[in-house]
Rosetta silent file (secondary structure, phi, psi, omega in degrees, C-alpha in Angstrom):
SEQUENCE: XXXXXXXXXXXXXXXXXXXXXXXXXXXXXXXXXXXXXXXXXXXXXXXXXXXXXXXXXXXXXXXXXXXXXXXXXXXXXXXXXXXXXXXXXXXXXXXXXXXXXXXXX
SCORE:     score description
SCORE:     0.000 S_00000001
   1 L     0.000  128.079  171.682  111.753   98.490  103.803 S_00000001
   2 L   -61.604   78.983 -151.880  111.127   95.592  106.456 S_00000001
   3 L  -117.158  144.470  179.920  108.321   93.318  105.017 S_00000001
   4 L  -127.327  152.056 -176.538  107.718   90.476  107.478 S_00000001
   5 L   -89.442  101.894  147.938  105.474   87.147  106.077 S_00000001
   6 L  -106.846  178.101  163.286  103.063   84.975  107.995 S_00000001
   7 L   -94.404  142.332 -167.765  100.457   82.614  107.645 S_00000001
   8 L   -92.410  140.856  144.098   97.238   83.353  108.895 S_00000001
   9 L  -133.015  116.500  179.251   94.940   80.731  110.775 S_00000001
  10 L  -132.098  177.840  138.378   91.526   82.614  111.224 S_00000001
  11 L   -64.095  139.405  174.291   87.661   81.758  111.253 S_00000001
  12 H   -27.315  -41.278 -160.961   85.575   82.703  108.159 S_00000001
  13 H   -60.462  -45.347  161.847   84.159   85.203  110.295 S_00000001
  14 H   -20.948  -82.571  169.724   87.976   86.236  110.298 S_00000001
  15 H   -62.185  -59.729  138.565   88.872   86.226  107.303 S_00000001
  16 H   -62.203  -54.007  155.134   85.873   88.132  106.112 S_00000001
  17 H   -26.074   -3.653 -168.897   86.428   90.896  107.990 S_00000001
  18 H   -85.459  -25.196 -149.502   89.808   90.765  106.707 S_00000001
  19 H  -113.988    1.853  152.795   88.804   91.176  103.305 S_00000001
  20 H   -86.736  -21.378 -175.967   86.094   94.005  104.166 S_00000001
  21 H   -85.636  -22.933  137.422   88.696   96.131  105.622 S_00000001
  22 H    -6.149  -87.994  170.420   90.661   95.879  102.108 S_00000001
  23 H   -16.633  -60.693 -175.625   87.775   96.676  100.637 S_00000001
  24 H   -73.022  -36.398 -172.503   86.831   99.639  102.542 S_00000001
  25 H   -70.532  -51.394  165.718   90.743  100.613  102.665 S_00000001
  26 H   -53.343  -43.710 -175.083   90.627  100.252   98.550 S_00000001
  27 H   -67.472  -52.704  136.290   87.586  102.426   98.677 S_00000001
  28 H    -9.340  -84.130  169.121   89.000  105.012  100.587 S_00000001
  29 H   -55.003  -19.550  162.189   91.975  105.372   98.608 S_00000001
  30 H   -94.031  -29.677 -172.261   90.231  106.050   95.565 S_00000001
  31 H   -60.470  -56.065 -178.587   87.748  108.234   96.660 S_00000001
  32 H   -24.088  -41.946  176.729   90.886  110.293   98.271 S_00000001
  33 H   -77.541  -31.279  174.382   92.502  110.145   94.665 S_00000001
  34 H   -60.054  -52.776 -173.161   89.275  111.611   93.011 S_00000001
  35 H   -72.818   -3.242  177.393   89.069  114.219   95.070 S_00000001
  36 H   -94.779  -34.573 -177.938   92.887  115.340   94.838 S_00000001
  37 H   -65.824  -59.322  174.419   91.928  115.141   90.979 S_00000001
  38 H   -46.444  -39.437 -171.704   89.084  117.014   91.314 S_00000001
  39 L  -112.486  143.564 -167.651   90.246  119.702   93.486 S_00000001
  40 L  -106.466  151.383 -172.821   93.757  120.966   92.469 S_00000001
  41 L   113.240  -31.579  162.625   95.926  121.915   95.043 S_00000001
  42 L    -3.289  108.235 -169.238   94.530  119.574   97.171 S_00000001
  43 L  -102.812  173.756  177.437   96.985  119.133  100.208 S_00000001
  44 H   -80.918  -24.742 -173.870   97.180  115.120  102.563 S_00000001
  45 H   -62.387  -36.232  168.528   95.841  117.348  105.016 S_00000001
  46 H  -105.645    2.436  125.717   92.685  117.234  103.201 S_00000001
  47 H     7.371  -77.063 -151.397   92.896  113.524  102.481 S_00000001
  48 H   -87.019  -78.778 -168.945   92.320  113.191  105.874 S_00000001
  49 L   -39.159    9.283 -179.209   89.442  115.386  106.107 S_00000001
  50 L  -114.454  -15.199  166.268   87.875  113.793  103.543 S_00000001
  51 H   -58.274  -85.864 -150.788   88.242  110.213  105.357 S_00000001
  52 H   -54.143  -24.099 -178.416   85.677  111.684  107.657 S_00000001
  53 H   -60.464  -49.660 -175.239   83.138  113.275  105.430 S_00000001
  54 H   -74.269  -35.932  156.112   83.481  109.613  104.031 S_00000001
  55 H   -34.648  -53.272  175.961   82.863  107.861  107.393 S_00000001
  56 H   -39.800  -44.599 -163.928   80.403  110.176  107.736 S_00000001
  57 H   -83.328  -17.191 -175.853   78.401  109.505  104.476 S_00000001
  58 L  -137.712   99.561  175.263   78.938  105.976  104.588 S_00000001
  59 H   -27.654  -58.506 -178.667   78.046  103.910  107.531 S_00000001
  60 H   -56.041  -37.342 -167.968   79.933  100.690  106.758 S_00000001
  61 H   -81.469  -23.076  164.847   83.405  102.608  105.956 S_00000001
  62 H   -35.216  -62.048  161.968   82.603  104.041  109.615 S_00000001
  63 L   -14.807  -72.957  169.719   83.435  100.265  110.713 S_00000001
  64 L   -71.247  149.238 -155.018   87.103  100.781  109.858 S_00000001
  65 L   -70.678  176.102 -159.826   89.009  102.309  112.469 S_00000001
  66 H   -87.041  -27.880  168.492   89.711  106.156  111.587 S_00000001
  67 H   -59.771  -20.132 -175.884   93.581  105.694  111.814 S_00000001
  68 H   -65.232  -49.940  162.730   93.382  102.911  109.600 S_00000001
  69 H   -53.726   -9.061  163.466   91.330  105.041  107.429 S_00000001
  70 H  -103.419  -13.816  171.106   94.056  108.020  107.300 S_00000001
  71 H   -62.927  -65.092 -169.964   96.514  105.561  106.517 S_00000001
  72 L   -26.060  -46.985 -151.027   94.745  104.871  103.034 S_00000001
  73 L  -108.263  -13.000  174.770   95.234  108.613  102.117 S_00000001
  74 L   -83.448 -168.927  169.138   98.557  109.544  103.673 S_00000001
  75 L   -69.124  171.265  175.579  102.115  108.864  103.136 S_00000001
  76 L   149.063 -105.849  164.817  103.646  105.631  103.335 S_00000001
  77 L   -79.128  162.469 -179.123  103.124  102.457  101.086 S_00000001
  78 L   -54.653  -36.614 -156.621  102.971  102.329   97.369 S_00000001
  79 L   -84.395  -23.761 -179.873   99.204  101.824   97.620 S_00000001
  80 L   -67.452  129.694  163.905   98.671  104.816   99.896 S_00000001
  81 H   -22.710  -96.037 -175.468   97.318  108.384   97.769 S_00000001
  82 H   -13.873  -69.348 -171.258   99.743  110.753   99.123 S_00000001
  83 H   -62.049  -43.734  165.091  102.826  108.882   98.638 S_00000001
  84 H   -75.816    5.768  141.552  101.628  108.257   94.746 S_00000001
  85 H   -74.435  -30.559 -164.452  100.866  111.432   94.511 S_00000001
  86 H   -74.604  -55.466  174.500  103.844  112.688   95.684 S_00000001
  87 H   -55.838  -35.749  178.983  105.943  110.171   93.839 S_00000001
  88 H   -33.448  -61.478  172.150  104.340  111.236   90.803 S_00000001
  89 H   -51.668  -64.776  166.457  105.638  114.843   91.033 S_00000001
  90 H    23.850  -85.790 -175.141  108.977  113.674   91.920 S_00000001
  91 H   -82.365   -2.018  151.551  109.420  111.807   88.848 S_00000001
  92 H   -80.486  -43.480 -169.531  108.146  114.933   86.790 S_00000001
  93 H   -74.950  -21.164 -176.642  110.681  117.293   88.630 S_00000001
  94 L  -100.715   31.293 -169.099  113.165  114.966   88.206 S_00000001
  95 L    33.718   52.999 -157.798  112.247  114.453   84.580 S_00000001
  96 L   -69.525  138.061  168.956  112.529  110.614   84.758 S_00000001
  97 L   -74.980  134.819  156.067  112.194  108.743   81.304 S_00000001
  98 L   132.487 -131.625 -168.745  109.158  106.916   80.240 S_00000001
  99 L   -98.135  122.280  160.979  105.778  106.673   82.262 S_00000001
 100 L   -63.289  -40.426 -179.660  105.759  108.968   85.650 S_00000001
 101 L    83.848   46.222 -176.227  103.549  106.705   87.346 S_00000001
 102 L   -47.025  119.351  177.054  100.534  108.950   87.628 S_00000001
 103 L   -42.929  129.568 -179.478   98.557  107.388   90.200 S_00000001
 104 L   -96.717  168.889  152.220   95.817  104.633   89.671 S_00000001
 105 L   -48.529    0.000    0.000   92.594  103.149   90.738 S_00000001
């Protein structure tokens, strides 16, 4: 994995927005994990349908843009649903010692 650093010089104005789309991005990703708890079986495909129900339902989360908002629940980074769902099984099929790393809030 590539991770590249910088420093940021923004305006407040900037910088909040930076830190609502986090927010909204956090927000996302947990609803996304409730609802793969709640419904079992639950596929990424319906992840992403469930980013829109939550645009839908929530004006503000509209704000962020909708790929950004399908990132949150697909694969990809550790932080993303999908992939810690995914990893989860994994590390049950592959019977890995310890803690599986059952996804979190």
């Amino acid at each position: 994995m590539l991770v590249i650093e910088y420093k940021v010089k923004a305006k407040k104005t900037q910088y909040n927005a930076i830190d609502e789309a986090i927010r909204t991005t956090q927000f996302i990703r947990n609803k996304a994990l409730r609802y793969w708890e709640d419904n079992h079986g639950a596929t990424k495909y319906d992840l992403n349908k469930q980013c829109k129900r939550l645009a839908e339902e929530f004006e503000w989360a509209k704000n962020l843009n909708s790929q950004a908002r399908q990132s949150a629940a697909e694969t990809g980074a550790k932080v993303r649903t999908w992939s810690a769902i995914s990893r989860f099984f994994d590390n049950c099929k592959k019977k890995v010692a310890g803690k599986k790393g059952y996804p979190k809030y």
